[in-house]
ZAVEX-480164 format. One record per residue (C-alpha): residue number from 1; x, y, z. Coordinates in nm, 2 decimals, padded with zeros to 4 digits, m for minus. Layout:
BEGIN
[r NUM,[X,Y,Z]]
...
// end
This chain:
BEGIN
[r 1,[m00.24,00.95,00.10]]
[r 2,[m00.33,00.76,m00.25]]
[r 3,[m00.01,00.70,m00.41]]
[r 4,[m00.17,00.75,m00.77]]
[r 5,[m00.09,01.00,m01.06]]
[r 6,[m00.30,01.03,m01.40]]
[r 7,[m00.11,01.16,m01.73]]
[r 8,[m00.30,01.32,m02.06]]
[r 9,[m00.03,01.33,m02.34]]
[r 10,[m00.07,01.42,m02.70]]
[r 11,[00.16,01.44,m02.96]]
[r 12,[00.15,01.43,m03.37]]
[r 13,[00.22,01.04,m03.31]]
[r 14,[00.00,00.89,m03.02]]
[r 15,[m00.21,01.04,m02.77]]
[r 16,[m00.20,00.85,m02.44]]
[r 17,[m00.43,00.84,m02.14]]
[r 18,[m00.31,00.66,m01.82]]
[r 19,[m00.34,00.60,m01.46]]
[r 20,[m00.15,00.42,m01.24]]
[r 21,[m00.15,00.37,m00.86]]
[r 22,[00.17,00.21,m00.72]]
[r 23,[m00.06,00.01,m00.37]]
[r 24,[m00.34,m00.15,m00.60]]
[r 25,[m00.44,m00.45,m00.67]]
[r 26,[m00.29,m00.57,m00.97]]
[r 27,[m00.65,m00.45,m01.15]]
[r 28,[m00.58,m00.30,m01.54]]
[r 29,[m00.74,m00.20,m01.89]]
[r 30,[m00.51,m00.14,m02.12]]
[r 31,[m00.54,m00.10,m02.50]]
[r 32,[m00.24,00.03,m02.66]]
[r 33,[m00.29,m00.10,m03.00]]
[r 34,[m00.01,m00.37,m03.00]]
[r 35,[m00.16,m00.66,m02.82]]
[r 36,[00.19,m00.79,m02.70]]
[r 37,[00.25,m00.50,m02.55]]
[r 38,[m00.09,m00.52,m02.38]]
[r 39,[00.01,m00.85,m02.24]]
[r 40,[00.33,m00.69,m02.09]]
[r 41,[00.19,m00.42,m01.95]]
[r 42,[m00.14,m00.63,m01.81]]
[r 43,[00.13,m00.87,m01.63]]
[r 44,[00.33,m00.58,m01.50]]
[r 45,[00.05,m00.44,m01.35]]
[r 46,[m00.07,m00.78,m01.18]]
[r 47,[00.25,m00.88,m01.05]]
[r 48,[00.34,m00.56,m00.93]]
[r 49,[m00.02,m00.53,m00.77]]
[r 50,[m00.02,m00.23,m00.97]]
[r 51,[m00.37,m00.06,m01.06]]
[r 52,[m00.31,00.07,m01.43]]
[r 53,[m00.55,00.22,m01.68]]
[r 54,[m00.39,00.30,m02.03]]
[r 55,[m00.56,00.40,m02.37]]
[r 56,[m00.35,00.47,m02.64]]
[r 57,[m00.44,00.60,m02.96]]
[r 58,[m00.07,00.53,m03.18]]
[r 59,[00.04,00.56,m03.52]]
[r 60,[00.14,00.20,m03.55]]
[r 61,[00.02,00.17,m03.90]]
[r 62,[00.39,00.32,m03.94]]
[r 63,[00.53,00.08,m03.66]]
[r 64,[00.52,00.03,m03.22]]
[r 65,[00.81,00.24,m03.20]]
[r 66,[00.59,00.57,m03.10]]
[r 67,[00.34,00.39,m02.87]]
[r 68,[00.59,00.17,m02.68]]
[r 69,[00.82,00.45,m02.63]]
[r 70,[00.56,00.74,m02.54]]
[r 71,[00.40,00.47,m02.29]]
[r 72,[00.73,00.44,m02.10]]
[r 73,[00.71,00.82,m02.09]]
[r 74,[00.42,00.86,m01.96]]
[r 75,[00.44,00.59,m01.72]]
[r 76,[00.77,00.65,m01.59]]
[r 77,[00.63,01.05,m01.49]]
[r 78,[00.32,00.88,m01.35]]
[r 79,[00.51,00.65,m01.13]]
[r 80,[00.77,00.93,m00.99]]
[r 81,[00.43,01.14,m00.92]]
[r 82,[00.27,00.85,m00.79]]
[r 83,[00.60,00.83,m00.56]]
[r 84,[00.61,01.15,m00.43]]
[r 85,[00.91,01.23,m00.21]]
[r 86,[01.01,00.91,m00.17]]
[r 87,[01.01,00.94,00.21]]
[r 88,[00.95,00.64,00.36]]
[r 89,[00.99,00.39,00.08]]
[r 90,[01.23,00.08,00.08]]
[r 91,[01.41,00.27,m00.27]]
[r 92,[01.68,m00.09,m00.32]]
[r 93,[01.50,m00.42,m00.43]]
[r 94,[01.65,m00.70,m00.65]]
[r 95,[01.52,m01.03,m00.75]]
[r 96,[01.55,m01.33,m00.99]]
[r 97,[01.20,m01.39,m01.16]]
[r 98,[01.15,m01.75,m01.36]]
[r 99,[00.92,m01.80,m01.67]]
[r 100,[00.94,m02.12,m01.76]]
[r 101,[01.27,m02.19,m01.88]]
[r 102,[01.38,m01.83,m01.86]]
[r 103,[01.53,m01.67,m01.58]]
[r 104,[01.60,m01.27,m01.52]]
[r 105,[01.75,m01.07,m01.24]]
[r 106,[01.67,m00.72,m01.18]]
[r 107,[01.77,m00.50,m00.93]]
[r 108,[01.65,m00.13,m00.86]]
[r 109,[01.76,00.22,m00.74]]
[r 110,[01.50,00.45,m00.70]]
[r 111,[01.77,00.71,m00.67]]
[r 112,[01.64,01.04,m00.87]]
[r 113,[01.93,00.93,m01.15]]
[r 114,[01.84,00.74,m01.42]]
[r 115,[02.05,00.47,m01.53]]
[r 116,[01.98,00.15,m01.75]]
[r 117,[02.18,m00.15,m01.78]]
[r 118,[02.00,m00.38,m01.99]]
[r 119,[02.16,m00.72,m02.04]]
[r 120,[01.99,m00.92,m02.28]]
[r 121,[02.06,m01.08,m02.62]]
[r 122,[01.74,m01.05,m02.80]]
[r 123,[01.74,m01.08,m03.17]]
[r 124,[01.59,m00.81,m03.38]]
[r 125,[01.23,m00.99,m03.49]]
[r 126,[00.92,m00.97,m03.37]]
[r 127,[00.67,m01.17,m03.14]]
[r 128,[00.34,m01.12,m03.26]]
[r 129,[00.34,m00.74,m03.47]]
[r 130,[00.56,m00.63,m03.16]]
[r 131,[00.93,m00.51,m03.28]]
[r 132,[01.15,m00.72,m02.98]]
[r 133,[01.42,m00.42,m03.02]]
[r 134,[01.17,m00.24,m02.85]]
[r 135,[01.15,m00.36,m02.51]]
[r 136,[01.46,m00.20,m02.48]]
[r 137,[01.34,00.11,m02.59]]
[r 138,[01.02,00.09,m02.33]]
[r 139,[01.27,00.05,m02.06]]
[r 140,[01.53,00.31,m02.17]]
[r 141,[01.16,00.57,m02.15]]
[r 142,[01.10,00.48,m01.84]]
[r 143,[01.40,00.48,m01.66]]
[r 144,[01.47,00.80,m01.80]]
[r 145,[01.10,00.95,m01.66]]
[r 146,[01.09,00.76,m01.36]]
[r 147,[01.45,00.88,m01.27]]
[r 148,[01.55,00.50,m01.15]]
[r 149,[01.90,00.26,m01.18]]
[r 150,[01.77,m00.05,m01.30]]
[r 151,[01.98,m00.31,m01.40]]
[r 152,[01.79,m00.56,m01.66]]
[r 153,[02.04,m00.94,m01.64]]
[r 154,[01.85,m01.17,m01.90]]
[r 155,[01.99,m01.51,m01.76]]
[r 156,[01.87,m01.75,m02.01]]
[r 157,[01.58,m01.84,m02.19]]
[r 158,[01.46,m02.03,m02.54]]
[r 159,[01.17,m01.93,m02.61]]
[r 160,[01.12,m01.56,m02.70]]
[r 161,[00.79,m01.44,m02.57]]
[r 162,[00.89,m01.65,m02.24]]
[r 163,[01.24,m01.42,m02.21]]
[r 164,[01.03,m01.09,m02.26]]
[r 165,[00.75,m01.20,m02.02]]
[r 166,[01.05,m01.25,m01.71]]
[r 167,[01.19,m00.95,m01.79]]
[r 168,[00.90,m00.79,m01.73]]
[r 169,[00.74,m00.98,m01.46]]
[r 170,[01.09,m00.90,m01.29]]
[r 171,[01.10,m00.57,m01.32]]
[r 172,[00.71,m00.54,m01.21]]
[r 173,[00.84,m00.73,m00.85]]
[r 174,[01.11,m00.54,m00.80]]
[r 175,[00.98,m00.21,m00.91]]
[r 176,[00.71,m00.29,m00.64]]
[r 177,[00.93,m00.43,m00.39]]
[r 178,[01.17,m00.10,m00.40]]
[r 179,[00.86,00.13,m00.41]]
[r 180,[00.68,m00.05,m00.12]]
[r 181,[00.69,00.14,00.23]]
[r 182,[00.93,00.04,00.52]]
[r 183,[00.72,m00.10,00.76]]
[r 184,[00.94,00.14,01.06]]
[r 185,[01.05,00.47,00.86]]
[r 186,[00.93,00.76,00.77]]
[r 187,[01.22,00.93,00.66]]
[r 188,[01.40,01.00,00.31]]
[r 189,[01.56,00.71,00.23]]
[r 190,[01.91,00.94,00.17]]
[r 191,[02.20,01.04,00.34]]
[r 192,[02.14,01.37,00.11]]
[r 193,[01.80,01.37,00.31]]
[r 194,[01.67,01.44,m00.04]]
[r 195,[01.60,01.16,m00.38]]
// end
């Protein structure tokens, strides 16, 4: 069964269209309006090997704030439709992802109780037009629609966009890793026999 669910949200501030299918390819189109944000996204899906599809139509003459965080949304409900039950699945991953000189470990939960620990001291500016406080906000969205622990440990880094680019290529492998199905189980990865 295609592990794959498609979202339609609209709101007075953005309306979003996505896809995403969690055993892909790494294969995307996304246009949210920001193009940082596009880059992130783009790189999440290719190092997750992540199929994603995302149109967003956002009032960012205002600011990102709306897109970023109603993108999390609605990719944090795709991904725990995409998921299903859960049966099966590997549910604990961590990992330390480089960029260049910037390192980031992340370890997951896909627990059914969402939890964010986000460790990283990232000034309030921008790279690009993209707001850097709100990487924090895409991943508070998402862990909170996704119903994930995630623990976000920014190591080090220099140069800005390189720190934002590990985060999220570490939380794209990891994400992937802790979705990915057990090569020998079928069952729910819970003593509660339930996510």
């Amino acid at each position: 069964m295609e592990r794959k669910h498609s979202i339609k949200r609209d709101t007075t501030e953005t309306r979003i269209e996505l896809t995403f299918a969690l055993d892909g390819d790494g294969s995307s189109t996304v246009n949210t309006g920001l193009p940082f944000l596009d880059h992130m996204l783009t790189l999440f899906s290719k190092h997750g090997y992540f199929n994603l599809d995302v149109t967003v139509d956002g009032d960012i003459e205002v600011d990102g704030h709306h897109t970023t965080e109603d993108l999390a949304i609605c990719l944090g409900q795709a991904f725990k439709e995409a998921l299903g039950d859960g049966a099966g699945i590997m549910r604990y991953a961590s990992g330390t992802i480089p960029m260049d000189e910037a390192l980031c470990q992340c370890a997951i939960d896909i627990s059914n109780r969402p939890s964010l620990i986000f460790n990283a001291d990232l000034p309030k500016t921008k790279v690009g037009t993209f707001d850097v406080e709100l990487v924090e906000e895409f991943f508070n969205a998402f862990v909170s629609n996704a119903r994930i622990a995630l623990h976000i440990d920014l190591i080090r880094g220099n140069n800005l966009h390189h720190m934002i680019e590990a985060i999220f290529k570490a939380f794209a492998v990891v994400l992937s890793q802790a979705a990915s199905k057990h090569p020998d189980r079928t069952d729910i990865p819970s003593t509660k026999g339930v996510l």
